[in-house]
KOLKOLGU-238932 format. One record per residue: residue number from 1; x, y, z of N, C-alpha, C, O in turn. Coordinates in pm, 1 decimal. Layout:
{atom NUM, {X, Y, Z}, {X, Y, Z}, {X, Y, Z}, {X, Y, Z}};
...
! end
This chain:
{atom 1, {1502.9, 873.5, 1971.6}, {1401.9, 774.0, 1935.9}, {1345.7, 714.2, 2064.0}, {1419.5, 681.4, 2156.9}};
{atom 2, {1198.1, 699.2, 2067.2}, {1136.5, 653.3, 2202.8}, {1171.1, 488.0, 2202.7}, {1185.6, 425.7, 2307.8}};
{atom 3, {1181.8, 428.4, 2073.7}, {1184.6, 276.5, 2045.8}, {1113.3, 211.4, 2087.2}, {1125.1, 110.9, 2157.3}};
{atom 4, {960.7, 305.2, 2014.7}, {807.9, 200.0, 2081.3}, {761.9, 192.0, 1919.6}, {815.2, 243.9, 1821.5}};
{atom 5, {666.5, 124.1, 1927.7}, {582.3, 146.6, 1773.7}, {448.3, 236.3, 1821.2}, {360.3, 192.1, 1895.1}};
{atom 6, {449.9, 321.3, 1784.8}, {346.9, 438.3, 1769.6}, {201.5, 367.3, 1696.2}, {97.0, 346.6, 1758.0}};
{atom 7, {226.7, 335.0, 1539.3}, {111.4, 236.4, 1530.6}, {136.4, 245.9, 1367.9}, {204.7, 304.4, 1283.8}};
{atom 8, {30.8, 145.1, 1383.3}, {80.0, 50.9, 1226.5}, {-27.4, 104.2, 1114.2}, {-143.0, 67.0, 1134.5}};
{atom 9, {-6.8, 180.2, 1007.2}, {-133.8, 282.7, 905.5}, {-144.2, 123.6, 841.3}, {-60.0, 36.6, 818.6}};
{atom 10, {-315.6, 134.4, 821.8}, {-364.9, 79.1, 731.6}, {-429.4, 154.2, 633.5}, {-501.1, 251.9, 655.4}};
{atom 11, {-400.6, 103.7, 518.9}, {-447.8, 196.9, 339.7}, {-612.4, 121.4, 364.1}, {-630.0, -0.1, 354.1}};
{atom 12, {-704.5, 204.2, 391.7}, {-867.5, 192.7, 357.0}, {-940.3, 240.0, 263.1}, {-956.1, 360.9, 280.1}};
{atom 13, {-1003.6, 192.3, 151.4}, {-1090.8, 258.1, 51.9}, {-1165.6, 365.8, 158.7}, {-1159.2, 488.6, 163.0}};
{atom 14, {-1241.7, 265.6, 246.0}, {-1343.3, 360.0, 362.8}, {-1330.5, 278.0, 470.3}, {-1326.9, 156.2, 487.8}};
{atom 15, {-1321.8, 422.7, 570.6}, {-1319.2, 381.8, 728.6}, {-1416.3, 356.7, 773.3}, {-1414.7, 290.1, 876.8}};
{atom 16, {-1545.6, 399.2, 715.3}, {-1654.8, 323.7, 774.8}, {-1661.0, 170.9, 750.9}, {-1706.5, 87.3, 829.1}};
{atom 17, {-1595.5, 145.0, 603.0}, {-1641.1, -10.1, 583.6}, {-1541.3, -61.7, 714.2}, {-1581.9, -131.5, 807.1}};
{atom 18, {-1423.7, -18.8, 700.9}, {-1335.9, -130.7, 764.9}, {-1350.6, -130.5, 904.9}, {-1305.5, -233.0, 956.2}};
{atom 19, {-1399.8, -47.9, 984.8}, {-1455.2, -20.3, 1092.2}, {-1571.9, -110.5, 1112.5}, {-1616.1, -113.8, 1227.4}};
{atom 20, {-1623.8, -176.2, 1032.3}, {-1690.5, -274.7, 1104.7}, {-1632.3, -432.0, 1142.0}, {-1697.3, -527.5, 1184.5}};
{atom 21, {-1490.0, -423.6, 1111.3}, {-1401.9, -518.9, 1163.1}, {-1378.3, -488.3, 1284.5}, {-1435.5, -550.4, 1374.1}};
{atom 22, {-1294.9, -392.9, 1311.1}, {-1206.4, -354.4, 1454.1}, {-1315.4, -349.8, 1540.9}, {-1301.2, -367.2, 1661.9}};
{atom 23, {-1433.1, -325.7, 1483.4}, {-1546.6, -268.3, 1601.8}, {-1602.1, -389.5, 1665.5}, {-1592.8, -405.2, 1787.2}};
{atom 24, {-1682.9, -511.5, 1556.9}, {-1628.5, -661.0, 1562.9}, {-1515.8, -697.1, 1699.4}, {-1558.8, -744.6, 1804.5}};
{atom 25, {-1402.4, -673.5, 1682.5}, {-1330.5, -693.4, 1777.3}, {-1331.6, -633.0, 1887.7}, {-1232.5, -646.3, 1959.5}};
{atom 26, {-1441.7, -551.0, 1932.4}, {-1455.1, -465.9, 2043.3}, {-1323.7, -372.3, 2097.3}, {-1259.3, -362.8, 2201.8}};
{atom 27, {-1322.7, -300.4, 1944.9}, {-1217.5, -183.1, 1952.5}, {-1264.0, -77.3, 1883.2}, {-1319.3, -73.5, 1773.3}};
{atom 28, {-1223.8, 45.4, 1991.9}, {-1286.3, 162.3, 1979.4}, {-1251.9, 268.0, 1858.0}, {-1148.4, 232.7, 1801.5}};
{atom 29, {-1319.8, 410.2, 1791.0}, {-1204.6, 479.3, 1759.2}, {-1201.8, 581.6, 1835.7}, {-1298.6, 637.3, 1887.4}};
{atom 30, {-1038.5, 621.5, 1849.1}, {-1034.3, 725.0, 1969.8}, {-1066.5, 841.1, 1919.3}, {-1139.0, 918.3, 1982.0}};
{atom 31, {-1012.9, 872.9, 1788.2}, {-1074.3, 1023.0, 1695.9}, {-1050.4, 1017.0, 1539.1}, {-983.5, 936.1, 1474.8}};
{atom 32, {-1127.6, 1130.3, 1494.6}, {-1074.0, 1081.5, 1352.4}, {-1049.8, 1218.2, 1312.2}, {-1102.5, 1301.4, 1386.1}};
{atom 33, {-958.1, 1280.5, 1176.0}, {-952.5, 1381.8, 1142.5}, {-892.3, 1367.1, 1047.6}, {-832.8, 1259.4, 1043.5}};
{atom 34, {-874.6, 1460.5, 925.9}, {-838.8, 1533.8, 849.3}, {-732.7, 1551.2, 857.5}, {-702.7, 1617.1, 957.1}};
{atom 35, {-591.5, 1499.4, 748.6}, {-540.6, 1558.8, 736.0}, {-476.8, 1617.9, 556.3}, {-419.6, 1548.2, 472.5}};
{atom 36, {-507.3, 1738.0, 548.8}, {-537.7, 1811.2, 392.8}, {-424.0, 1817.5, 343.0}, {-422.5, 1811.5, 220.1}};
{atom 37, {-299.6, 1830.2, 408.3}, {-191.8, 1827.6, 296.8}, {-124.1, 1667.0, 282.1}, {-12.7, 1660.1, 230.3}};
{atom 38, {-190.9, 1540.1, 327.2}, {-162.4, 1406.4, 286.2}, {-236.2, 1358.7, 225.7}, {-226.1, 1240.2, 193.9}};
{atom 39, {-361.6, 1455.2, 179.5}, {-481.0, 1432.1, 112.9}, {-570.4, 1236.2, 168.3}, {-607.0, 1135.9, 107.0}};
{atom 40, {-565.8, 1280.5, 307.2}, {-613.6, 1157.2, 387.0}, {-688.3, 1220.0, 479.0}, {-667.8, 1335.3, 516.7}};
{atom 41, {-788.8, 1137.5, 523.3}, {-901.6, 1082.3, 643.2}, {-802.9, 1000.2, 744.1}, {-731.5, 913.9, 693.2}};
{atom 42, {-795.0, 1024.2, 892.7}, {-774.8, 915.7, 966.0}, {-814.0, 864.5, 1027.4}, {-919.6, 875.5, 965.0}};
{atom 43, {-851.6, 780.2, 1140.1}, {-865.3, 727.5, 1223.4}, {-821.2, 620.3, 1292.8}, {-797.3, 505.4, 1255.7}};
{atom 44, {-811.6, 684.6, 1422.3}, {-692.7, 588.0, 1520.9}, {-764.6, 526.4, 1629.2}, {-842.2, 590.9, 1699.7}};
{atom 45, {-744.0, 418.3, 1643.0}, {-791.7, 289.8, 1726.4}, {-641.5, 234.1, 1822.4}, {-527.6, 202.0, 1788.4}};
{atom 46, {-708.7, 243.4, 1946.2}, {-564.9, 246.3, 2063.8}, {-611.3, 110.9, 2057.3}, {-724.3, 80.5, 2019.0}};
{atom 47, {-484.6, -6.3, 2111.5}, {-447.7, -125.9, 2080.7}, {-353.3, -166.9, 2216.3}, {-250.9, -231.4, 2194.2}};
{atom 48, {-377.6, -140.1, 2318.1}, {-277.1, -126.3, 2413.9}, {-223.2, -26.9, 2412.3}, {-286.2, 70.3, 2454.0}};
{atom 49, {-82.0, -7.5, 2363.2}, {-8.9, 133.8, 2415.7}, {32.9, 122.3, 2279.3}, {148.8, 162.8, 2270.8}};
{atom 50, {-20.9, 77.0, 2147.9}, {48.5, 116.6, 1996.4}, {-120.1, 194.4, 1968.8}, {-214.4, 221.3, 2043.2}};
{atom 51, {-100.9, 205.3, 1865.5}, {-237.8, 216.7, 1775.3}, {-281.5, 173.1, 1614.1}, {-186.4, 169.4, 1536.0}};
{atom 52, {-382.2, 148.4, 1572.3}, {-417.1, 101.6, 1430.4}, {-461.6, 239.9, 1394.0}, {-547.6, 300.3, 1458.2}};
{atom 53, {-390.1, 295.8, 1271.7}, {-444.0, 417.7, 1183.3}, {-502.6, 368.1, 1036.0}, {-451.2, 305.9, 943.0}};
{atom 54, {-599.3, 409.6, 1052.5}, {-709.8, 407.9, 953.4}, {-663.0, 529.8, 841.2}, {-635.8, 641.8, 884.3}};
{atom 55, {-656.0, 500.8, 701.0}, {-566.3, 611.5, 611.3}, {-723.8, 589.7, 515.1}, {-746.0, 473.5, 480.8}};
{atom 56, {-794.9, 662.7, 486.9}, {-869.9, 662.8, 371.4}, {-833.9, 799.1, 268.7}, {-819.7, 916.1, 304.1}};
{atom 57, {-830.5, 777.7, 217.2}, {-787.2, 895.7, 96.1}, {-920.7, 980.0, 67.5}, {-1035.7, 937.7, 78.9}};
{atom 58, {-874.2, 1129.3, 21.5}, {-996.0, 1198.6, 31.1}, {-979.6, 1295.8, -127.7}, {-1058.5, 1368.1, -188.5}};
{atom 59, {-852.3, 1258.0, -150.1}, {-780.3, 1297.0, -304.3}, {-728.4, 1196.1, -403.9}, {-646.7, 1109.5, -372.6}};
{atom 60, {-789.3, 1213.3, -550.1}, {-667.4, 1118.9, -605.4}, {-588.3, 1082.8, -650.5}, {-573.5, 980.8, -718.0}};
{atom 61, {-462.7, 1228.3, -596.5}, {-350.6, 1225.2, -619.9}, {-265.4, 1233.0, -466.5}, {-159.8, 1289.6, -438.0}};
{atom 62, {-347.8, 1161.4, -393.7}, {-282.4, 1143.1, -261.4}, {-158.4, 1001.5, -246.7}, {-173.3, 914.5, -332.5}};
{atom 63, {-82.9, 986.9, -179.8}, {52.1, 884.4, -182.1}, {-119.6, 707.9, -143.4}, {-122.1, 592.0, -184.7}};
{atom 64, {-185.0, 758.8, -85.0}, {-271.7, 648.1, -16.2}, {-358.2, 610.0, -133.4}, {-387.2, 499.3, -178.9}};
{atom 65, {-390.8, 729.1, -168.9}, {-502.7, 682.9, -320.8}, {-391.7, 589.2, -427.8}, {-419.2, 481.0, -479.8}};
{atom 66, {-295.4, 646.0, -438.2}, {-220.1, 541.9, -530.2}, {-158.2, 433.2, -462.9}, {-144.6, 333.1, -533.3}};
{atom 67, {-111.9, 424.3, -331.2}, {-119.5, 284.0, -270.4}, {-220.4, 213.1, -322.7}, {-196.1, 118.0, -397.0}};
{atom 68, {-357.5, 252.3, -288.7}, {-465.6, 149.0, -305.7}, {-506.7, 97.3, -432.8}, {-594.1, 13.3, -454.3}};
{atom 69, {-417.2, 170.5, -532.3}, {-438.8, 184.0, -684.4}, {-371.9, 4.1, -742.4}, {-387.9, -97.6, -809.8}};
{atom 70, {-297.8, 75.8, -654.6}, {-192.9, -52.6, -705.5}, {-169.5, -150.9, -626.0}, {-126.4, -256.3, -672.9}};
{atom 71, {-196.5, -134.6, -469.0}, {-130.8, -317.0, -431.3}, {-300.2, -302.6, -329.8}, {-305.0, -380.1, -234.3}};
{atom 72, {-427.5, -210.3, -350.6}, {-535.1, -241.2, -230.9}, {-498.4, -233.5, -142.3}, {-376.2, -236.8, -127.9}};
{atom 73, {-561.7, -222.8, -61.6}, {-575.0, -250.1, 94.1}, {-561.1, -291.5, 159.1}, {-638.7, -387.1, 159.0}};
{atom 74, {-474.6, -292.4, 278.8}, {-326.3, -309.4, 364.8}, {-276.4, -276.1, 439.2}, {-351.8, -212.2, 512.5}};
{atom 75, {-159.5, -279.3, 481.5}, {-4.4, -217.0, 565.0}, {24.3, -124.7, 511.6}, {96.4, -136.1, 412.4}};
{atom 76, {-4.4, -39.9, 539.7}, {103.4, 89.0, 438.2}, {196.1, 187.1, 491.8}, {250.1, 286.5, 443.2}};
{atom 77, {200.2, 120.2, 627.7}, {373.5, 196.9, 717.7}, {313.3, 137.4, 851.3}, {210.1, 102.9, 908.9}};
{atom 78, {452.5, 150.0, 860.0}, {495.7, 124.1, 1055.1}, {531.7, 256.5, 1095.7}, {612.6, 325.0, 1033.1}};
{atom 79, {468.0, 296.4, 1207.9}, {531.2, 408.5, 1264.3}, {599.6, 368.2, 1427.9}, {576.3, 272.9, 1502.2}};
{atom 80, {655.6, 439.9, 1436.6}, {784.8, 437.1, 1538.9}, {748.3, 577.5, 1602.4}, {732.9, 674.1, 1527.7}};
{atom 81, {734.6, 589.4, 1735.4}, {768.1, 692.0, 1806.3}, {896.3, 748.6, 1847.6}, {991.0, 685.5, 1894.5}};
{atom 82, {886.0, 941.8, 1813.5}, {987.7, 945.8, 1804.6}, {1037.6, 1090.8, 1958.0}, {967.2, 1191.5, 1964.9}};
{atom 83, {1099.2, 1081.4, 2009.5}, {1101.3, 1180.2, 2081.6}, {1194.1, 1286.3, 2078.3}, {1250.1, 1360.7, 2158.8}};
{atom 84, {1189.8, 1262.8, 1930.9}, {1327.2, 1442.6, 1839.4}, {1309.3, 1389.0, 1692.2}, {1404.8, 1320.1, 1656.5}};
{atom 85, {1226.8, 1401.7, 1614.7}, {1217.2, 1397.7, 1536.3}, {1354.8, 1474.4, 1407.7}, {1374.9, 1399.0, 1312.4}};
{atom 86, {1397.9, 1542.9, 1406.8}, {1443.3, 1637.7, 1377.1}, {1606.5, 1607.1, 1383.8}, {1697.7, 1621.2, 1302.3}};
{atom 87, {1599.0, 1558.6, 1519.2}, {1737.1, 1470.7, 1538.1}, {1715.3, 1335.7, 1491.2}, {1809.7, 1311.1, 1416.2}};
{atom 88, {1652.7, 1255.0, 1496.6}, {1663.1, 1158.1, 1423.4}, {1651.7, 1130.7, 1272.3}, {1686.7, 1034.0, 1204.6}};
{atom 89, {1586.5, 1256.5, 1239.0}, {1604.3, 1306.6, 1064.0}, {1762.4, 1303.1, 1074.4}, {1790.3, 1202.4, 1009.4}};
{atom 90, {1864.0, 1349.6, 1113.5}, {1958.9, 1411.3, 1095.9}, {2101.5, 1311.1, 1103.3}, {2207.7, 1315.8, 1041.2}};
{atom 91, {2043.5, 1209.1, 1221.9}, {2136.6, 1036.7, 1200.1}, {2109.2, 1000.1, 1123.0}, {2194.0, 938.9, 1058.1}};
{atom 92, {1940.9, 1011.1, 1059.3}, {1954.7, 925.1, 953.7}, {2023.8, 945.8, 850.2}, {2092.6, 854.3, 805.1}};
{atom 93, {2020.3, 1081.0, 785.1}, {2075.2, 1159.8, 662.0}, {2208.5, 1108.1, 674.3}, {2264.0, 1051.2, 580.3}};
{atom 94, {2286.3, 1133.5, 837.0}, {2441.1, 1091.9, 811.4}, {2456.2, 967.4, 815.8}, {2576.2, 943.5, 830.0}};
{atom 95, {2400.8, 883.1, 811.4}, {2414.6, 747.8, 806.8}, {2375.9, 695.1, 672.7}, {2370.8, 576.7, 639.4}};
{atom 96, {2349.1, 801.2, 600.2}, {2283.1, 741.5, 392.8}, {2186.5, 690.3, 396.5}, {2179.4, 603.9, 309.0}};
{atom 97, {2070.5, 700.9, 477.5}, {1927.6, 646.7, 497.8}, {1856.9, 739.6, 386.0}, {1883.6, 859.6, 378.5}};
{atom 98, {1778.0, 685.3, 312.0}, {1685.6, 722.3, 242.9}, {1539.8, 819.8, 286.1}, {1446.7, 740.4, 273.0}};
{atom 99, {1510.5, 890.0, 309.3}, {1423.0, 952.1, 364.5}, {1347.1, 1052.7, 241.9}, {1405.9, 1109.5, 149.8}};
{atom 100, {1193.9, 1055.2, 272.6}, {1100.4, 1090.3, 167.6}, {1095.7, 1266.1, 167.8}, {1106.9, 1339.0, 69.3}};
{atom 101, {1077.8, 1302.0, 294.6}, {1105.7, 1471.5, 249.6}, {1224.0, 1501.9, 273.2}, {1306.4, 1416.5, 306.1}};
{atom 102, {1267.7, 1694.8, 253.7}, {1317.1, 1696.6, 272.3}, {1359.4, 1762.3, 427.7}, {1471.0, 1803.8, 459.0}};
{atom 103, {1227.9, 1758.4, 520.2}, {1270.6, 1768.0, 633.1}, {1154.5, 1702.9, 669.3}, {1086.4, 1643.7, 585.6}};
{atom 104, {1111.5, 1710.9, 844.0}, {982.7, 1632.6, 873.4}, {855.2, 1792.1, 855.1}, {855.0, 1912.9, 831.6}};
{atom 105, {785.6, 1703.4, 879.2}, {681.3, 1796.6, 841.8}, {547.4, 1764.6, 907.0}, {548.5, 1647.0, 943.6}};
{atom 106, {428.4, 1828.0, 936.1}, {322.7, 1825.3, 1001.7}, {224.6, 1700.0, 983.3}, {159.3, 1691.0, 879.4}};
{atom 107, {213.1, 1592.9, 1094.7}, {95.2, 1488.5, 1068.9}, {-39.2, 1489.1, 1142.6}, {-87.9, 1596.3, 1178.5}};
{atom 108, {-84.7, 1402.1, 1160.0}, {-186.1, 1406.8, 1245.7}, {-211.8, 1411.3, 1380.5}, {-138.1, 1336.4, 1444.6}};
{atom 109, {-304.9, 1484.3, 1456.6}, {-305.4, 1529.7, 1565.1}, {-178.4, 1635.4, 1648.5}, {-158.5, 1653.5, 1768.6}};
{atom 110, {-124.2, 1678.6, 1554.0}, {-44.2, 1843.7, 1591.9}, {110.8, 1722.6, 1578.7}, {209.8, 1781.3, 1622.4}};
{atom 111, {141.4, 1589.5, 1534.3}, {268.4, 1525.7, 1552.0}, {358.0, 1621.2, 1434.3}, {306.3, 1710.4, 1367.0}};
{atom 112, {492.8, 1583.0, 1427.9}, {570.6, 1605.6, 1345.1}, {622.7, 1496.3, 1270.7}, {664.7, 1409.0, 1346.6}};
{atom 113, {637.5, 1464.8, 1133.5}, {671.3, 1308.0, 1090.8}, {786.2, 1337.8, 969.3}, {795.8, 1442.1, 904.5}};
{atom 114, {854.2, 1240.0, 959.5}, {925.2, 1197.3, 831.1}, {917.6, 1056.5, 832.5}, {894.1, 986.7, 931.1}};
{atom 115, {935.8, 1024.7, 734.6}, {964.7, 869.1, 627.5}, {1043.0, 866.8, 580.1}, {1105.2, 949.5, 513.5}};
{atom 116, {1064.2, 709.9, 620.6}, {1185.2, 642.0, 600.3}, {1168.7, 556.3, 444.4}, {1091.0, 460.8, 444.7}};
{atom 117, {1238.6, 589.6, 318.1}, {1210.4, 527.7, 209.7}, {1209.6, 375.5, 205.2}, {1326.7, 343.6, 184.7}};
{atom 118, {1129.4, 258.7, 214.9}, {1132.6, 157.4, 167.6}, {1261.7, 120.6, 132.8}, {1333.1, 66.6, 217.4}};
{atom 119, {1300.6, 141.2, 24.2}, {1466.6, 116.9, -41.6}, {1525.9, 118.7, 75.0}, {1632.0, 61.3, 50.6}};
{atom 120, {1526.6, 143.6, 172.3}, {1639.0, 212.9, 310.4}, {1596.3, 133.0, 421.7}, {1657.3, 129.9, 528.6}};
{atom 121, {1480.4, 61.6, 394.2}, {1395.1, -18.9, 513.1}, {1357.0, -156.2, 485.8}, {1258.0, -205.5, 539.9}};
{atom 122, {1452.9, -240.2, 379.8}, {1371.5, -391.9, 339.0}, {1252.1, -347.4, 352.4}, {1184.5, -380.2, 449.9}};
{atom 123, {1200.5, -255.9, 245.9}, {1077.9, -266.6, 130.9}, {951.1, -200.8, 245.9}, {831.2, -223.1, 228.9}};
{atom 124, {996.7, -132.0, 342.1}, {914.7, -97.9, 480.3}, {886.9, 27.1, 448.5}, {980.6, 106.1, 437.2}};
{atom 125, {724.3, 79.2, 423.3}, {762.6, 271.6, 466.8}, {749.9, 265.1, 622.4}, {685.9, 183.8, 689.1}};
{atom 126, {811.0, 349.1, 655.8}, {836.2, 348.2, 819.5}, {858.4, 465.4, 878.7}, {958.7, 534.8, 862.6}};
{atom 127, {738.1, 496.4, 968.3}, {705.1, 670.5, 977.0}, {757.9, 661.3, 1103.0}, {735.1, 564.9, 1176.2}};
{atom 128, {847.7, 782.5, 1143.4}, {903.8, 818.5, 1270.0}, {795.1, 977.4, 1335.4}, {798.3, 1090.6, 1287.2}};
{atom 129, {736.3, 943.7, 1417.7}, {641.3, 1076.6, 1474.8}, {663.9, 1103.5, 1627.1}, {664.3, 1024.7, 1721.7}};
{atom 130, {687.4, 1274.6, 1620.8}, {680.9, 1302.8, 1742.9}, {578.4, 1369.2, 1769.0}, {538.6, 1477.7, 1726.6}};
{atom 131, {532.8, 1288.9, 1850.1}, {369.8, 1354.9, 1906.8}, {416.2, 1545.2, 2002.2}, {508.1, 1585.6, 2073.4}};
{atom 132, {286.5, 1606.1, 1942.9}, {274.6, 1763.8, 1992.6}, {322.3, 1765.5, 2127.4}, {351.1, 1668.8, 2197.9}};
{atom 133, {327.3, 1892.9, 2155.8}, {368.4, 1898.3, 2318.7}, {250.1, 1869.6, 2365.9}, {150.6, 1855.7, 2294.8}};
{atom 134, {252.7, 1856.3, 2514.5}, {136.2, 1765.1, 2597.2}, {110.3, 1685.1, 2522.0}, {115.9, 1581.9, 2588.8}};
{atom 135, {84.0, 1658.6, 2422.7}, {13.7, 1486.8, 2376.1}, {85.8, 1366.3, 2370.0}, {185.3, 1360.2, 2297.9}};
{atom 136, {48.7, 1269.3, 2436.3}, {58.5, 1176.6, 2459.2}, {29.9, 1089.5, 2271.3}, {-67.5, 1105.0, 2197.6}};
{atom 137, {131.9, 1019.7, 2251.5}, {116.1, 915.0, 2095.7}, {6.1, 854.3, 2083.6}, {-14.7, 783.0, 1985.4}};
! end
């Protein structure tokens, strides 16, 4: 575990609307993309050395479309940088941590991620990502 916060997802109907907040605050976005098997839109806004992720849903049977179904627009994970993903899947499991897949699996910008179940986190989803080789979080 790097034991930084990587950056905090916000659940957006649309990134254009909410983008005229952060932008307001004279904050940039660094990129945005696609990702098709979370059935989400992202976009990430650097914040110092964390970042704000922009989650708009692009399906609506995506985990984000039914976030927004039910509690709107929000917090909808903390992420944590992770630098072994794979190993830290693997303390967690032996330690009885709750975790959403059953291994980590592909996120945005080439990272690798798992989640940490709420139940297992005082009510937190809490994404652990290890950013691609060469890339920087």
């Amino acid at each position: 575990m790097n034991r930084r916060i990587d950056h905090i997802g916000l659940a957006v109907p649309s990134i254009a609307e909410a983008l005229r907040f952060w932008s307001a605050l004279g904050l940039a976005v660094d990129h945005v993309e696609e990702v098709p098997q979370e059935g989400v839109r992202v976009a990430m806004i650097r914040v110092g050395e964390s970042r704000i992720e922009l989650l708009e849903p692009t399906r609506p049977d995506s985990a984000v479309a039914k976030f927004l179904a039910g509690r709107g627009p929000g917090i909808h994970h903390l992420c944590l940088a992770s630098d072994d993903v794979a190993a830290d899947d693997a303390r967690l499991r032996a330690a009885g941590v709750e975790l959403v897949r059953a291994a980590p699996t592909p996120g945005a910008g080439g990272s690798r991620v798992q989640f940490v179940h709420p139940r297992s986190a005082g009510g937190v989803l809490v994404e652990l990502a290890q950013a691609s080789p060469g890339e920087a979080s």
